[in-house]
N, C-alpha and C positions, 0 to 999 in steps of 0.2 A: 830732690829735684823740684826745680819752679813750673810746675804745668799748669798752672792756672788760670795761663791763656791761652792754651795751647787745645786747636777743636780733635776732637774725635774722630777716627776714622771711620771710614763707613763698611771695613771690611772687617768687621766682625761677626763671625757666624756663633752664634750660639746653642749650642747643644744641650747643656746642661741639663740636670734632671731625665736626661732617659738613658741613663747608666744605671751602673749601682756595685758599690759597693764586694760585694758579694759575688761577682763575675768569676765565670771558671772559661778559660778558652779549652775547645772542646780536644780533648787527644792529651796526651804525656801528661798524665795527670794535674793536669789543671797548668802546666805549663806551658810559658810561650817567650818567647824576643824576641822583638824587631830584628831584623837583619842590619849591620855595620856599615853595607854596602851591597853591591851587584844594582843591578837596574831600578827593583823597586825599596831596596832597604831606609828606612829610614835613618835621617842624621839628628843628635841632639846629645846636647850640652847634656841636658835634665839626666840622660842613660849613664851617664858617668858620673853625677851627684847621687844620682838615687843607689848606687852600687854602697859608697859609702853609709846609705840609711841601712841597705841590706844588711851590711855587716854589721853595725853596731846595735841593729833594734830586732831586725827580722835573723838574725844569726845565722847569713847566705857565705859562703866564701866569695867573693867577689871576682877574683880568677879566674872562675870557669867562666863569668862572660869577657871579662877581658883577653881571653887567649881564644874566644870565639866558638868555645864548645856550646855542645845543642841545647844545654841545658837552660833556666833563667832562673827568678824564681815567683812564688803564688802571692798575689797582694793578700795583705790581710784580713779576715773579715770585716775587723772594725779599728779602727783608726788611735795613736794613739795619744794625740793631741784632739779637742776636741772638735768638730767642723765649722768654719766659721759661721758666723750669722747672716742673714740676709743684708743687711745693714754694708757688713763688711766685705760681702761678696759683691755687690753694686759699684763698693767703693772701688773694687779692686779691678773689676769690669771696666770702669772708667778710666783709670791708671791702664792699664793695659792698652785700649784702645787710644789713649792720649799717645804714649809711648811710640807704639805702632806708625800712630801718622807723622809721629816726626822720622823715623828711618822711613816714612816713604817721603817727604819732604827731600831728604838727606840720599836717597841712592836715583830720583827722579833728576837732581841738581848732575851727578858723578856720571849717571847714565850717559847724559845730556851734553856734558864735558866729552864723552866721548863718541857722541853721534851718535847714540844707540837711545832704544826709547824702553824705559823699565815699565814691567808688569808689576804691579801690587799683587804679593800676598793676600789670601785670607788666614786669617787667624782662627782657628777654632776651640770656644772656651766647651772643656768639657768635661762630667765628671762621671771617677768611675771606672768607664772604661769607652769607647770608641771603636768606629769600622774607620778607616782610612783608605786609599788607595796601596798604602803599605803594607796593611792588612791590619786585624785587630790589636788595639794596646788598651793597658790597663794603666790608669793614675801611678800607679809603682813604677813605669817606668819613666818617667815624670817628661817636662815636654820636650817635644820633638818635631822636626820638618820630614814632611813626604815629598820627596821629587816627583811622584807618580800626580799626584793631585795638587802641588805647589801650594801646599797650606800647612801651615804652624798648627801645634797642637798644645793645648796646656790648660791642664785640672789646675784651678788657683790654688787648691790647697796646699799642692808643689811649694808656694811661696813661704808659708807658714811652715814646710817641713825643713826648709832652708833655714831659717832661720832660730826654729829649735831645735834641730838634729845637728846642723851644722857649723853654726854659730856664723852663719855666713847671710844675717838678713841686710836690712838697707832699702831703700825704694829705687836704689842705682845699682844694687847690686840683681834685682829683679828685673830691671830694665834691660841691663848685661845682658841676664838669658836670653831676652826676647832680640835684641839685636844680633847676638850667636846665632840664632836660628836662622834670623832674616838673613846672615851672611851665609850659610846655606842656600838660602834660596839665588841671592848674587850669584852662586857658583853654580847654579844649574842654569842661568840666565845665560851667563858667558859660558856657557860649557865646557866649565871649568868641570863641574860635577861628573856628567856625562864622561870623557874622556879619563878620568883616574875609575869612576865605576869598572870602561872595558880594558882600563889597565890592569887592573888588580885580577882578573879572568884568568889574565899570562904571566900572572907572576907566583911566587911562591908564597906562601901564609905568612913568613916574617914579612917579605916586602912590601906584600899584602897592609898588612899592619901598620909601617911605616908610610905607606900612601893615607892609609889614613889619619894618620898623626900630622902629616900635612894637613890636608883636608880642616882639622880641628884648628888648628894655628892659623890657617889663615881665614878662619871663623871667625876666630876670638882676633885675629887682626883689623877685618872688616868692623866688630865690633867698635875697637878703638877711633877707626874711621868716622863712624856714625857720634861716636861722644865727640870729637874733634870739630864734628859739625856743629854741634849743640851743648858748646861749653856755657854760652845763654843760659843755659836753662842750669847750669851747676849750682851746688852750693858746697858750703867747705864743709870735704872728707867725703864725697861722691865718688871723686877717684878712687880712693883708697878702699871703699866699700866692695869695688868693682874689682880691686887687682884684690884684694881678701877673698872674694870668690871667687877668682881664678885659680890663685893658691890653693884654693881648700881642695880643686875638682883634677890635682895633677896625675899623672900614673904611679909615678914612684911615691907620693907620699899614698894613696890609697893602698899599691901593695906591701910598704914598711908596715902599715897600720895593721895590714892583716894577716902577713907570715913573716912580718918582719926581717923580709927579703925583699931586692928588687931587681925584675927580668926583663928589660930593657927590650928584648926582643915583641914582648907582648904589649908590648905598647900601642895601643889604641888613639890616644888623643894628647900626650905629650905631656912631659914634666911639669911639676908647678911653676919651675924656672920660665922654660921656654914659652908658660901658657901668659903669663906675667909678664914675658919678654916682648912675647909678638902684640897683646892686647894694648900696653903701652907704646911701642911704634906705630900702632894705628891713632891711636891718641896725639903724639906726638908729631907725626907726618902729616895727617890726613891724604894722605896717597895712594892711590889704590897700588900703582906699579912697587908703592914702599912693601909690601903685603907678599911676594911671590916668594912663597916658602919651599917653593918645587925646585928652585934652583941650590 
């Protein structure tokens, strides 16, 4: 990506450094997950990448959060790529916050479009682990939005684990996450969020599931939105970095990987097809109404 002219946002909160590593959330032995849903659960792309690191490094079944049991699982004590350097944590601080102020650029513009006036996200860079309004997360669950306190969450490391765990790196394919999120936040704005959280209350744990599968798609839709805004800033194979990470974070291809079966009903955030499908229509349209995955 060309952001070289591109200024910084000013809604970066920085936490870094008063985490650690080493974090036990206190109860179920040292376990914990975010919640999928309900009023304060948090949403993110990262919870369904990081499932795949579970399984092949941390040797989690990936399952049990997918079909929403209490379980998750414990970060590790110590990491097994090494941490980056200050050098490249700044750099990455920078990209980050570039990125950012172009999707606020990009949904201020869409807002606007329709009468409505958008709130910017805070971003929060943090390592380790975090309090949120969603409650505690640890870097293993890699990042994520709070509706509770409308702010993104994301340990840089995440980007490096992407990249060597899942062969899904790129500086566009990191960009993806963070606009995933931001369309998160879009969906609590318009209360889109809001109304599938009190739907899912009344329904049953499959349909439950597939509201969320919505929810995800038209995340990764909104995403495609925000790059349709800022094909400027493209360069060649940006695209294709970004639908490789989408591919990589489907349902069916993380449960083939890990029982070499797939339960469609347990579906969380949507095949790699569909994740690929809807990310591209956003890309493609730039339409928010292109995006309505509930119908």
């Amino acid at each position: 990506m060309r952001l070289d002219d591109e200024q910084e946002s000013k809604n970066i909160e920085d936490r870094r450094g008063r985490g650690g590593g080493g974090f036990r959330f206190p109860g179920g032995g040292g376990r914990r997950r975010i919640r999928m849903g309900g009023k304060s659960g948090g949403m993110g792309i990262g919870t369904i990448i990081i499932l795949l690191i579970a399984m092949f490094v941390f040797g989690v079944n990936p399952l049990e959060l997918l079909n929403g049991g209490g379980g998750g699982f414990q970060a590790p004590q110590t990491r097994n790529v090494p941490p980056p350097t200050s050098a490249e944590q700044d750099r990455m601080k920078t990209f980050v916050s570039k990125v950012l102020q172009t999707t606020e650029k990009t949904w201020h513009k869409e807002f606007a479009r329709m009468g409505k006036q958008y709130r910017e996200p805070r971003l929060v860079l943090f390592s380790g682990h975090v309090r949120s309004a969603c409650g505690m997360a640890q870097s293993a669950m890699g990042p994520f939005y709070c509706p509770g306190d409308q702010k993104v969450y994301i340990d840089l490391s995440f980007f490096r684990d992407m990249e060597t765990k899942l062969k899904a790196g790129g500086d566009f394919a990191q960009a993806y996450v963070i606009a995933h999120e931001v369309g998160h936040h879009v969906q609590t704005l318009l209360g889109i969020a809001g109304k599938v959280s009190a739907a899912r209350q009344r329904v049953s744990k499959v349909e439950g599931n597939q509201l969320s599968v919505r929810m995800e798609l038209q995340a990764d839709c909104l995403a495609g939105i925000w790059a349709h805004n800022n094909k400027n800033l493209l360069e060649r194979g940006d695209i294709e970095e970004g639908l490789n990470a989408a591919n990589a974070i489907g349902d069916d291809r993380l449960q083939r990987q890990s029982t070499g079966r797939v339960v469609p009903d347990s579906f969380t955030h949507g095949t790699s097809a569909q994740r690929v499908a809807w990310f591209k229509r956003g890309i493609q349209s730039g339409n928010l109404s292109a995006c309505d995955t509930f119908k």
